[in-house]
N, C-alpha and C positions, 0 to 999 in steps of 0.2 A: 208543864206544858201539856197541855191535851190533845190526845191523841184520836185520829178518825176511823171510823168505824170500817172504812177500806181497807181490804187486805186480813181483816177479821171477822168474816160474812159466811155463814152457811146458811144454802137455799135449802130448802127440805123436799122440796120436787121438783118433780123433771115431767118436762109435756111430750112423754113417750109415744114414738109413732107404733101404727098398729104393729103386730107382733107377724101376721101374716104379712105384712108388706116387706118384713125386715128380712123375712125368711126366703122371701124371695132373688136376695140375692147369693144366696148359700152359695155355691159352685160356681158362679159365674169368677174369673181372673181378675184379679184387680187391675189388671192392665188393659182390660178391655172394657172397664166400666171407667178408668183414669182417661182414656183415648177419648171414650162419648164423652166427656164433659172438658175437652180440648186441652187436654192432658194440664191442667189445674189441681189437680184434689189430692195429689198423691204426697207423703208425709216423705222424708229426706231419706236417702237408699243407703247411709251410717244407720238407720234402726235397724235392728236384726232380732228376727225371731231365736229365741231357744229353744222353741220345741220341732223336731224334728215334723216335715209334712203337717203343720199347720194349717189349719182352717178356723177362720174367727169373724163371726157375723153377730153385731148385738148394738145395743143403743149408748151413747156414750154418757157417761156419772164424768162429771169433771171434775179435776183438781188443782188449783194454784198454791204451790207450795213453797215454803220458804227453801235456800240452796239447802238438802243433805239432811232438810226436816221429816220424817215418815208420818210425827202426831196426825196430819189432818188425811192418809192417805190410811190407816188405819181406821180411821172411824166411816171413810170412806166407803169402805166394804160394810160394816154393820147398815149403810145407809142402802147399798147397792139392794137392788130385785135381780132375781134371775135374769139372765138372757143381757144383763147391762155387761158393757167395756168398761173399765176405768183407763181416763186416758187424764196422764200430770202433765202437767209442766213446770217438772224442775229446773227450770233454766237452765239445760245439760249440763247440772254438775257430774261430774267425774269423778268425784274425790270420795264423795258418799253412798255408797248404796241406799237404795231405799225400803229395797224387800227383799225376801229372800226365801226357804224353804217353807216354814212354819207359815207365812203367811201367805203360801202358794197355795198348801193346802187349806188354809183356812176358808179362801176365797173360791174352792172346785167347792169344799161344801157347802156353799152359800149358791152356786148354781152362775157364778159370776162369769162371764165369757170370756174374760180374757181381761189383762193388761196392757197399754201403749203408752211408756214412759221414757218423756225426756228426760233421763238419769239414767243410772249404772243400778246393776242387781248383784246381788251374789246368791251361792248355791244354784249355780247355773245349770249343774248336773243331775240335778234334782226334776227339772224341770219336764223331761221325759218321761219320769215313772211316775210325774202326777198327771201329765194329759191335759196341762192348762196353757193356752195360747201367751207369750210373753213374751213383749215385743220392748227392748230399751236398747242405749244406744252403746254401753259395754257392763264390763264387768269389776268389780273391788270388794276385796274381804272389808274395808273401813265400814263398819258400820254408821248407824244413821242415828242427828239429834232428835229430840223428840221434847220440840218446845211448841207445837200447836200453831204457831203463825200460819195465815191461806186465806183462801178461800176454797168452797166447794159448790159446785152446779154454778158458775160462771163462766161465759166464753173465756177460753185459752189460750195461747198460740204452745202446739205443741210439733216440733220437729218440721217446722216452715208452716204450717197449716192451722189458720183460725176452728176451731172447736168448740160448737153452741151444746149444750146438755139437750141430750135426747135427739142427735146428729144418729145417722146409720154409717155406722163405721165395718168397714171390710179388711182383712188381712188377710194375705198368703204368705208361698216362701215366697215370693216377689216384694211383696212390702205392706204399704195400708192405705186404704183411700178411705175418701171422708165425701158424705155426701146428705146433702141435707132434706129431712125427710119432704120437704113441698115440691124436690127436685125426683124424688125416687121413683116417679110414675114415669116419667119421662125419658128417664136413663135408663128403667129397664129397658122401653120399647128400645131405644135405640141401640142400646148394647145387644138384643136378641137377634140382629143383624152380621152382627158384625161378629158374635161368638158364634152362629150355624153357619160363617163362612168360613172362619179358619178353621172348624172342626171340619169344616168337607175336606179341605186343603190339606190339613194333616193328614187322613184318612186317605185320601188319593197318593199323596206320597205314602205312604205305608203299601198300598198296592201295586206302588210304581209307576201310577202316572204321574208324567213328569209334567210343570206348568211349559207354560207357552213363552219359552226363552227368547222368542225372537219381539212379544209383545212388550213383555218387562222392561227389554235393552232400550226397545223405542220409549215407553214412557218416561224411563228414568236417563234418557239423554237429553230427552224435550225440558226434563226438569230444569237436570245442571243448567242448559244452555239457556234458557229463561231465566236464568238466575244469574248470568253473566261470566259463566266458565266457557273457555276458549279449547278448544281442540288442538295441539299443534304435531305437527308429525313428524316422529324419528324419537329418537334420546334427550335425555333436557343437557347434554353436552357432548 
């Protein structure tokens, strides 16, 4: 029976956005760039980073792999440039690992920015004394097949969120958002609002001034009550 060439496909490029546009959003919170694009973009809060204080901004290399397969996530990284994420989607298998120490470092020397994998890793302790962003969704010693089945540099769904090659992917300890480079002019303006607000905020509580308690109460009553919550007065028995 003959078999289709889906599911056995490598792209060999990626139509990477400029390198300054990507850089741009170095520091900015993933929660405040998830908020500007009506809180949409942000990848499932079961990922969890392994490196302690995390920071991860780079373009995304895709991967669709077969459950608990690592073959196309290795060749993966020979294909990566500097400054690229690899981001899989292993169909959050559990059972497999997919990477693990030797290919953590393999991937810092290649200048590769970081990992975001639906799947489990091991040598998870590892991951601090090499300084590589690594974002998956647990941990297992079982290591991984390695029969080549995927694809690579195709849209993904990885951890709720569709993944085009050459997307501008962000990480913190917070999580990952995903945002696509024709939208990145746009998000920044809007997020540069909304990140010099809450840094005034923070900073004003730092110095002790306190926000304006009586304005808050009012808007956020106006909310509930527009929303059809009732007041009623005394104990609920």
């Amino acid at each position: 029976m003959a078999v289709t060439k889906y599911g056995r496909r490598i792209f060999t490029e990626i139509k990477r956005p400029d390198r300054e546009l990507v850089e741009k959003f170095r520091g900015i919170p993933s929660s405040n760039i998830n908020d500007m694009m009506n809180r949409m973009f942000n990848m499932y809060g079961d990922l969890r980073c392994y490196l302690k204080d995390c920071t991860m901004v780079g373009t995304a290399l895709t991967v669709h792999c077969s459950e608990g397969d690592n073959a196309l996530l290795h060749y993966a990284m020979d294909m990566a440039q500097p400054g690229d994420v690899i981001v899989l989607d292993g169909s959050g298998c559990m059972s497999r690992s997919l990477c693990g120490e030797i290919m953590f470092n393999y991937a810092k020397t290649k200048g590769i920015a970081g990992f975001v994998l639906d799947g489990c890793i091991r040598d998870a302790d590892a991951v601090d004394s090499i300084g590589l962003p690594v974002y998956a969704k647990g941990i297992t010693p079982q290591g991984p097949w390695k029969i080549g089945l995927g694809e690579i540099n195709v849209p993904i769904a990885c951890c709720g969120q569709v993944v085009f090659p050459g997307d501008i992917i962000v990480g913190d300890p917070d999580g990952v958002v995903v945002i696509r480079p024709e939208m990145a002019e746009e998000v920044l303006e809007a997020v540069a609002g909304k990140f010099a607000s809450e840094k005034k905020t923070l900073e004003n509580y730092a110095k002790g001034i306190m926000p304006n308690r009586e304005k808050h109460a009012a808007e956020y009553k106006k909310t509930v009550t527009d929303n059809g919550c009732l007041f009623v007065e005394g104990t609920w028995k």
